[in-house]
N, C-alpha and C positions, 0 to 999 in steps of 0.2 A: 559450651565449646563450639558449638555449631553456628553461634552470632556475634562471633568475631567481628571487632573490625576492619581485622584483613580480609574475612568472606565479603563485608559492605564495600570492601574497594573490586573486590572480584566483579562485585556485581555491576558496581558502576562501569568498567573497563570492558565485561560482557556486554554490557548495555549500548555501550558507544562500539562497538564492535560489532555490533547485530544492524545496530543504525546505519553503519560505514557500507554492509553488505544490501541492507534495506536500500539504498542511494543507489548503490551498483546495478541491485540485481533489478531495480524497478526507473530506470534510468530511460529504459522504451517508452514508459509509460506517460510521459512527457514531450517524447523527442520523435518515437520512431515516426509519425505520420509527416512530422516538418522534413526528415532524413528521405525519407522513400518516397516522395514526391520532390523533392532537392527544390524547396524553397529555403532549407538552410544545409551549410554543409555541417558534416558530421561534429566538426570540432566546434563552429560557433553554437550550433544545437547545444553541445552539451555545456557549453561553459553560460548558454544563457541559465540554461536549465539546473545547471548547479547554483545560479548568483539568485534564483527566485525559490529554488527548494529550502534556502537558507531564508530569506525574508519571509518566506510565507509558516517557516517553524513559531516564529514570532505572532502570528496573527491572534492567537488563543491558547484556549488549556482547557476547554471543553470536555475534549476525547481523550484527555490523559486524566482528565478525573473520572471518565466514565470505564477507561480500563485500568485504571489502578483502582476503583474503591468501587465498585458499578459490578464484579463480575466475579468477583471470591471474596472472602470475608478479609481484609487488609489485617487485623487484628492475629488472624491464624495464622498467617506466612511465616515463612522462616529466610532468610537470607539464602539455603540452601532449595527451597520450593522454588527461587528467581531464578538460579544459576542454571537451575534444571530446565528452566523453561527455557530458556535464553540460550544453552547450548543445543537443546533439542531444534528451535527455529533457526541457529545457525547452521549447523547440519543439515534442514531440508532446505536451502535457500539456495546453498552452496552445490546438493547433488541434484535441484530443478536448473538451476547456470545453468553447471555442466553441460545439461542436456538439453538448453535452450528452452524451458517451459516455462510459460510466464506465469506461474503460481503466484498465489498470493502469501504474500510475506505476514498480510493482516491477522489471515488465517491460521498460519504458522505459530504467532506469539502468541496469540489468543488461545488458541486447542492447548500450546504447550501449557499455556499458567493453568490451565483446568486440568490437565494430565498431573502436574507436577503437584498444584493443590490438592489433588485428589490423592495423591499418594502419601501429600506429608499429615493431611488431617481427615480425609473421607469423604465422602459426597456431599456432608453439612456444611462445608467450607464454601461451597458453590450459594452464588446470588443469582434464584432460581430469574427472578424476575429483569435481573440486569442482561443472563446472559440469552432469553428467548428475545430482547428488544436487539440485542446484536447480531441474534441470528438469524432474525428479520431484516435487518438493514442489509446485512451482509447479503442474503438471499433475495429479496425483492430489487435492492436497488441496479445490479445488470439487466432485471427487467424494464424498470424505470429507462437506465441510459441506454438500452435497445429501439427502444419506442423513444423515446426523444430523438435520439440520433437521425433514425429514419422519420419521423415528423419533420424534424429541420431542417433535414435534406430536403423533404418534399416540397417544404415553402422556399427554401433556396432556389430551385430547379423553377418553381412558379416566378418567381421575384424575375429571376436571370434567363428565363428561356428565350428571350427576345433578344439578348445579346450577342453578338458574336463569340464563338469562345474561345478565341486569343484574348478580348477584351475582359471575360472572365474568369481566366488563367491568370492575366494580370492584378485582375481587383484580389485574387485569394491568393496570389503570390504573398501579395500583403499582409491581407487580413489573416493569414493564417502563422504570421509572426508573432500578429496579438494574441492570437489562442494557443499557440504554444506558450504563450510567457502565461496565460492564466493559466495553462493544466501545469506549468511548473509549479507556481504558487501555491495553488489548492493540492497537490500533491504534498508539497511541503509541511502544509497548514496540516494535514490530516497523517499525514503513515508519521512523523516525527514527533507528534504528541505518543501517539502510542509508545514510544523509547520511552519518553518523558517519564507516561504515567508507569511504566513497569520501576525505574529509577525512584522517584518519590515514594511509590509500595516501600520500595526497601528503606529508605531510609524513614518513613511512618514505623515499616517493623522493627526496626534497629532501635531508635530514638523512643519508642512508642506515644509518639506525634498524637494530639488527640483531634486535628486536622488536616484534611489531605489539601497541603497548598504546595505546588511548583515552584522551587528557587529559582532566581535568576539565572544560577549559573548551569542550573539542570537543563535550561532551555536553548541556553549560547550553546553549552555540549552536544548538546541532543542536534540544536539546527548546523555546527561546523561539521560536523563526523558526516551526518547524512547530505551537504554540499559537498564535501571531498570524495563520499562514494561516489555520489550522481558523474561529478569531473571524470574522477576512471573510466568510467561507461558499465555497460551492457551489451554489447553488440552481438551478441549470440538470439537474445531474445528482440530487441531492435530487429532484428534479418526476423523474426516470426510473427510478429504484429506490424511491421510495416510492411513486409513485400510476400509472404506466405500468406496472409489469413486474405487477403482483398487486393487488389490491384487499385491505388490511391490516384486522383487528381488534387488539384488543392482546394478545390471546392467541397472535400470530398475528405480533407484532413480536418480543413477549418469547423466543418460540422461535426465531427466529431470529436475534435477536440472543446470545441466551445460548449458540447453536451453534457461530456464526462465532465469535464473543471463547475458545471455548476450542478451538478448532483454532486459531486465532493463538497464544494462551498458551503452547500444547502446542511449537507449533513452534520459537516464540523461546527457550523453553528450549534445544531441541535444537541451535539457531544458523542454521535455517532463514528465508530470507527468501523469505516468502508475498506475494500479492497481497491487501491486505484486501479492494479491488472484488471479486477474485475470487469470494471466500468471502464477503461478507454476500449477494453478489449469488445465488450457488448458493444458501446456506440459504434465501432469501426464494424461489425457485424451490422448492425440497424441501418446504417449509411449505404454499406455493400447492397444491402435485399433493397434499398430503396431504387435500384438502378434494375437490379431482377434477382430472384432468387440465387438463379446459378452462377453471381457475380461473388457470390461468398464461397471461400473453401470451407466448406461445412465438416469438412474429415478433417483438418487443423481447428477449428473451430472446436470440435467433440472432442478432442484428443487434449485441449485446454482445460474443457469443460472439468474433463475424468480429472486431470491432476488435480482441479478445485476440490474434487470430492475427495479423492484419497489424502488430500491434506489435513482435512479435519481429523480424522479416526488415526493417520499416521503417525502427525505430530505429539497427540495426546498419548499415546502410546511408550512413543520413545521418549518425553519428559517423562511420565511413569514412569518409566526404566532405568533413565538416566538417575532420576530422586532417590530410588532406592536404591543403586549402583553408589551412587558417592555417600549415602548415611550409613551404607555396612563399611565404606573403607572408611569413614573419618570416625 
């Protein structure tokens, strides 16, 4: 009763629905540093950034194989173990908007499926090994793009210090076009596999598929939904990461843009699924201290931090609740 397959259409429409929010709510992550230095205005920002979040869905399927089959046993799910996950992440995505916090949405689907796996088969259902290599990534790599960010800065400033800086306002007027269109893509490349690989789960569990392979049309869906989010924006968290957390020049966007977009690159190769909030949010911190400590708002910064953490224990929680909330009514 429970593997319907009206539950497999719930879950796909959940899925692209999470995606559509994932686009919205992570739309700064892409844009705010071009927005709040106004080398682009708000609506070309966004409309680049939705036409590269869609091409860069297309780049691979790395990290939808490593969160569909990498992180819970794919064999033990239920169609109702997705929905749970997948309502629970859109619920925290929708009440960090609200409040302008640019949590991670990575975070969100990821704690859910182990919340909601845990509740529909136990803690044997967990790939102990899959998910210490995510919590690694997840956890190391803001360190990574903090220390890059401020490294690149430093060789920026060494490279440029002899120039005028009208003359290098002008070169990263530019160049910081190109690094926004890279952190759209690797944005793209990396949070839209994750829809993917939660989508193909279900359809592995439904089917009982004795390989995890991404349809074509799983990936056209997965990459339209999260282009049409990104289109709507984010501008509540845009206002938090580009003119709250650091006061931006373009020199100063471009480095940290061009930091985050190749720790994302690097990772999706490897089938890692990163938080992009995480990582533009670190490099634009690493960029800031590279100019002096007290050039960061370190109390927005901490105040980011916290939501990172309470997202883990939260998420996993209310998928638990959620799971056993809809198998006592159905």
């Amino acid at each position: 009763m429970h593997d319907t397959y009206a539950l497999l259409v719930c879950v796909v429409l959940l899925a692209l629905v999470f995606d559509f929010i994932n686009g919205f709510h992570d739309t700064a992550n892409a844009i705010a540093t071009s927005v709040s230095t106004r080398v682009l205005s708000p609506k070309v920002a966004v409309a680049m950034a939705a036409g590269l979040n869609i091409a860069g869905a297309f780049a691979g399927t790395a990290v939808a194989k490593m969160v569909g089959s990498g992180l819970v046993e794919a064999a033990s799910v239920t169609q109702i173990t997705v929905i749970s996950a997948l309502l629970s992440a859109i619920i925290w995505d929708l009440i960090t908007w609200y409040f302008g916090l640019p949590t991670s949405s990575s975070h969100a689907i990821l704690s859910s499926l182990v919340g909601a796996a845990v509740a529909t088969a136990g803690t044997g259902i967990i790939i102990t090994k899959g998910v210490i290599k995510i919590l690694l990534g997840l956890f190391l790599s803001p360190v990574v793009g903090l220390l890059l960010g401020f490294l690149l800065m430093h060789l920026l400033i060494r490279i440029f210090r002899r120039f005028s800086p009208a003359l290098v306002t002008k070169i990263f007027n530019r160049s910081q076009i190109v690094s926004a269109a890279y952190m759209a893509f690797s944005h793209g490349n990396n949070d839209a596999q994750k829809t993917m690989g939660i989508i193909t789960m279900a359809l592995v569990s439904y089917y009982r598929l004795p390989d995890f392979h991404v349809p074509f049309w799983v990936i056209f869906c997965c990459a339209t939904a999260m282009g049409l989010g990104t289109a709507f924006g984010g501008w509540r968290i845009i206002k938090t990461l580009g003119v709250r957390l650091v006061n931006l020049r373009p020199i100063h966007g471009f480095a940290a843009e061009a930091s985050a977009a190749t720790v994302i690159e690097v990772a999706s190769r490897f089938g890692l699924p990163l938080s992009t909030t995480h990582i533009i949010s670190s490099t634009i911190m690493g960029v800031g201290a590279s100019k002096r400590l007290s050039a960061v708002r370190w109390g927005v910064g901490g105040n980011i931090v916290l939501a990172w953490v309470i997202t883990l224990p939260a998420c996993a929680i209310l998928a638990w609740a959620i799971c056993k909330v809809i198998v006592v009514l159905l």
